[in-house]
Residue, then its C-alpha position, 0 to 999 in steps of 0.5 A: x644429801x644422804x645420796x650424795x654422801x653415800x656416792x662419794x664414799x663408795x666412789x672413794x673406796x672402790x677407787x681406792x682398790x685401783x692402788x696397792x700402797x708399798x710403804x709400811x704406813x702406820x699414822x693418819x686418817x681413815x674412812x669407812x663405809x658399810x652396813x650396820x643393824x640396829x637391834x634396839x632393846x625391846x623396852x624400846x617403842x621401836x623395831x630394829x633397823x638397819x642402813x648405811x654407816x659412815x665413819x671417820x677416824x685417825x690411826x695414831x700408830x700401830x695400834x692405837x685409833x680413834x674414830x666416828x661412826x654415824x648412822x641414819x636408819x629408819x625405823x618402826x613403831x607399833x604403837x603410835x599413830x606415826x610409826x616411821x621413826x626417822x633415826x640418828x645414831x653417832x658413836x666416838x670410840x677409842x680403838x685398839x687392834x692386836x697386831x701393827x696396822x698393816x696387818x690383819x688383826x682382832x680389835x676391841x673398842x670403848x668409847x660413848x654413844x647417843x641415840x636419837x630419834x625423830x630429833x629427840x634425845x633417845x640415849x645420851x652418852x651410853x657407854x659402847x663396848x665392841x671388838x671385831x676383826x679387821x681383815x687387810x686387803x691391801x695396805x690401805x684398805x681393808x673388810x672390818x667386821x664387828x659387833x657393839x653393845x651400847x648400854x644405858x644406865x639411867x634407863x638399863x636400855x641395852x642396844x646391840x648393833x652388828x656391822x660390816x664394811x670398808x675401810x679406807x686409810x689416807x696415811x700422814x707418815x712419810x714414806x720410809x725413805x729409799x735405802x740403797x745399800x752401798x756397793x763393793x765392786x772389788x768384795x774386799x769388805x770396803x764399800x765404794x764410798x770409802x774404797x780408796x782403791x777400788x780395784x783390789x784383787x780378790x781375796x787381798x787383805x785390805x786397811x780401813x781404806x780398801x788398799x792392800x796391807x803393807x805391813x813393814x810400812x816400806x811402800x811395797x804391798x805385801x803381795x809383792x813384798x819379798x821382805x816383809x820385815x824391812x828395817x823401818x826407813x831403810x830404802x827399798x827395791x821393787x821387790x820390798x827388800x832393802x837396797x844393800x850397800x857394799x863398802x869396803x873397809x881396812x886397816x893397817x898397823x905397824x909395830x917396830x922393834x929393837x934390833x935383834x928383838x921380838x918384845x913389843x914396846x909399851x908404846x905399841x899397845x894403842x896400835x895392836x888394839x886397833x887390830x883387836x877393835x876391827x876385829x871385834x866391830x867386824x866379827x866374820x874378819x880373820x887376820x894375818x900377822x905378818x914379821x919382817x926384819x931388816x937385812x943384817x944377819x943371815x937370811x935363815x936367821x932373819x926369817x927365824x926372827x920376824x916369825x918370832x916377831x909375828x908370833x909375839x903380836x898375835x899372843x898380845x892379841x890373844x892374851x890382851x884383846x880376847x881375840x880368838x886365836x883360830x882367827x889369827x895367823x903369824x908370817x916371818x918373811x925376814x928381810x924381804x919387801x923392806x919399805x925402807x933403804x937398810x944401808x941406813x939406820x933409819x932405813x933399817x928400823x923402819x923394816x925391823x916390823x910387824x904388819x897387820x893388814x885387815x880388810x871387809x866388805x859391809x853391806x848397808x841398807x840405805 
């Protein structure tokens, strides 16, 4: 039986030398298997022995384990007429190594220990002191060295028993699993799971989704964007810049006068301040004041009068309005372009006028 047990173990262990184990393993069982000296206390009625040991044991995590040890030895005695000693020795230990399991380490143990002899009860539960050295030769096997010292109180027997041997670990903890590191085919700092645009230029700055920045929000990448800061909402082209409108607009105001006159009726107030608003609204306008009469009198006379006129509605501009007068010019035409017949009253009242005509062109982003 003894044989058998042996041959399994050896078998076991050296078969195990055949695999390297890859993943950090830190909880579960072992075996070991070796050879150990008895070097009993010469109080003893017996000689030292030696012999195979086996041992079992669980690694809770990195450091800390607990574990069997049984020998069978035989041994000698001088003084009896049986001198063959058929010897039994079991230890259970706690065990603590210095570094993490998977690393070569020093270790220390306490635990208890029975020694019996021929089946008779030899040291019942003698206290095991012992430390050693593990080295590591692969992940999961491993050369232990070590040296115990078992005391018995009741009879102050001290025993001390060297020993070497393999040791074989069957780890329980799962295998750390696999980490693939995501990939960034487009280097922009977004990895492919969460790259929504998995083909960015390099060295394009990018959001959170892996797509180029837009800054002003206008639908155009700023790579591309000429007008980085588009009004929000405007309509853009392709090159990011809003879509300008040209519109033109104008207006244009009469004043009438009395016959033979250049005072500007109260009435007329309203009308030049529609110059004075367009002006103001469209700053870049420029206005041209132009005077007319109707055809009564002399020519020269008329021409006289409508540039008096003309003058009269560009100082209520000026004087009324605020309106710069580098902006503002006053024509007197006198009787020509009448838009009236002046062979009638009527007729000639309608020339008797002032013209302002004002136009722009505005541009507006769509």
């Amino acid at each position: 039986m003894k044989k058998k047990i042996i041959g399994i173990c050896v078998a076991l262990i050296f078969g195990a030398t055949q695999t390297i184990a890859s993943e950090a393993e830190t909880t579960g069982f072992y075996v070991d298997l070796g050879y150990n000296w008895l070097m009993l206390d010469s109080i003893r009625d017996l000689n030292s022995a030696d012999d195979l040991f086996y041992g079992l044991g669980y690694q809770f995590n990195d450091h800390w384990a607990t574990e069997f040890h049984y020998s069978n030895p035989n041994s000698k005695s001088d003084f009896t007429p049986f001198p063959k000693r058929d010897i039994d020795y079991y230890n259970l230990n706690a065990v603590y190594r210095y570094n993490p399991r998977t690393a070569s380490s020093f270790f220390g143990k306490m635990g208890l220990t029975r020694l019996r002899v021929n089946g008779t009860e030899q040291g019942a539960n003698q206290i095991l002191l012992g430390g050693g050295y593990e080295a590591m030769m692969t992940n999961k096997l491993s050369l232990v060295m070590g040296l115990d010292a078992a005391f018995n109180a009741r009879d102050s027997l001290l025993d001390y028993i060297p020993s070497i041997g393999l040791r074989y670990f069957f780890n329980t903890s799962k295998p750390a699993p696999v980490v693939v590191a995501p990939t960034d085919s487009d280097n922009d700092g977004v990895t492919d799971d969460l790259d929504q645009c998995p083909t960015t230029a390099y060295g394009i700055q990018v959001d959170a989704k892996g797509c180029e920045l837009d800054d002003d929000h206008d639908g155009v990448v700023n790579s591309l964007d000429q007008c980085l800061q588009s009004p929000h909402g405007s309509k853009v082209d392709a090159k990011g810049c809003p879509v300008i409108v040209e519109k033109e607009v104008s207006i244009s105001v009469d004043v009438l006068f009395p016959n033979n006159s250049s005072i500007i009726s109260s009435s007329y107030h309203d009308e030049i301040k529609k110059i004075a608003d367009f002006m103001t609204l469209y700053p870049s306008t420029s206005a041209v004041i132009t005077g007319y009469t109707d055809s009564s009198g002399s020519v020269d006379y008329n021409k006289m009068l409508s540039q008096k006129r003309a003058n009269s509605v560009m100082q209520y501009l000026v004087t009324k309005f605020s309106i710069a007068q580098s902006r503002l010019s006053a024509v007197g035409k006198g009787p020509v372009d009448p838009i009236a017949d002046n062979k009638t009253a009527e007729g000639r009242a309608k020339n008797r006028r002032v013209e302002a005509k004002l136009k722009t062109v505005t541009k507006k982003s769509l």
